[in-house]
N, C-alpha and C positions, 0 to 999 in steps of 0.2 A: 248690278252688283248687289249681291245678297248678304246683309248686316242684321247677324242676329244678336251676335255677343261676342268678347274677345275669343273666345275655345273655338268659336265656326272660325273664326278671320285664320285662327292660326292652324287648325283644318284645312282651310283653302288654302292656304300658303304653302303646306306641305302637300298635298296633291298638286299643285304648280310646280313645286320642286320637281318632285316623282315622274311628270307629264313633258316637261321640257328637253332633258337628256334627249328623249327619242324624237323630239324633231328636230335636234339641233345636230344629232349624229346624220337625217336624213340630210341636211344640210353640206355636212360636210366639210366645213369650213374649221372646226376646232371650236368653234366657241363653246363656251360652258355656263352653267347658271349662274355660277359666280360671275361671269361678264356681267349676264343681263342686271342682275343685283346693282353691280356696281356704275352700271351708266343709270339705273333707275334713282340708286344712292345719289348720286351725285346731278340728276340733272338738273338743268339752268334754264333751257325754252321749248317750247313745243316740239322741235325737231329734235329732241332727244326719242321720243318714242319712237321714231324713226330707225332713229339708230340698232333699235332692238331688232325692227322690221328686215333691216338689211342683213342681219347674221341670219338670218334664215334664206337669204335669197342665192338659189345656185343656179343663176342664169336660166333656168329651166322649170318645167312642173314639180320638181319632186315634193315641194309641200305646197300645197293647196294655200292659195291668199287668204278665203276666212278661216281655215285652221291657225294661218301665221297672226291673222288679227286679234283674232279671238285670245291667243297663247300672249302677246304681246299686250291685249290690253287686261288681261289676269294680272300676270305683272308689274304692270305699272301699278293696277287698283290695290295689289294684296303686299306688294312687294316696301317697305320702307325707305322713305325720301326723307336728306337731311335737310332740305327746307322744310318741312312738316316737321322741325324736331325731332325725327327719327322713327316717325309715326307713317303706317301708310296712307292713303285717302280711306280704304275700307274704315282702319279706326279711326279719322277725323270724322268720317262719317255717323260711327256709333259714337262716337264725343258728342258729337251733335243731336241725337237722338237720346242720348241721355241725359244731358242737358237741357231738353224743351221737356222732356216728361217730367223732369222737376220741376221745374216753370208751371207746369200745369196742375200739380198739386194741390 
């Protein structure tokens, strides 16, 4: 996960947006970004990222497993969790790195 500053996270967030329609259409299933959004918003345990995984799976090859990992764990890292306070891990991440470099002052 690449944390440079809040303008990249929210960069990357909108290339995730941009980049997900087209595997999710590969999918076939109907889901949409706003699904993934909303089970990321709202998850409770480990097998929510799961969850992301399976809108992508159409019993067959049509998307490639590290494509769907990869896509699902952008998501997860860029995407905002209301356990986080509505923050994603990328910006707990630069919370965190901006906070030791003040420390280090």
């Amino acid at each position: 996960m690449d944390v440079r500053d809040q303008r990249h996270i929210e960069e990357r967030r909108r290339e995730i947006e941009r980049e997900l329609p087209e595997l999710l259409a590969k999918a076939g299933n109907g889901a949409t970004v706003e699904d993934i959004k909303e089970i990321v918003s709202r998850e409770e345990d480990s097998d929510d990222l799961m969850k992301i995984v399976a809108l992508f799976d159409t019993g067959d090859d049509a998307v490639e497993l590290s494509t769907v990992l990869e896509a699902a764990s952008d998501a997860w890292n860029y995407f905002p969790h209301q356990s986080l306070g509505g923050l994603s891990p990328a910006e707990k991440v630069l919370e965190y790195q901006q906070r030791s470099a003040g420390k280090k002052r």
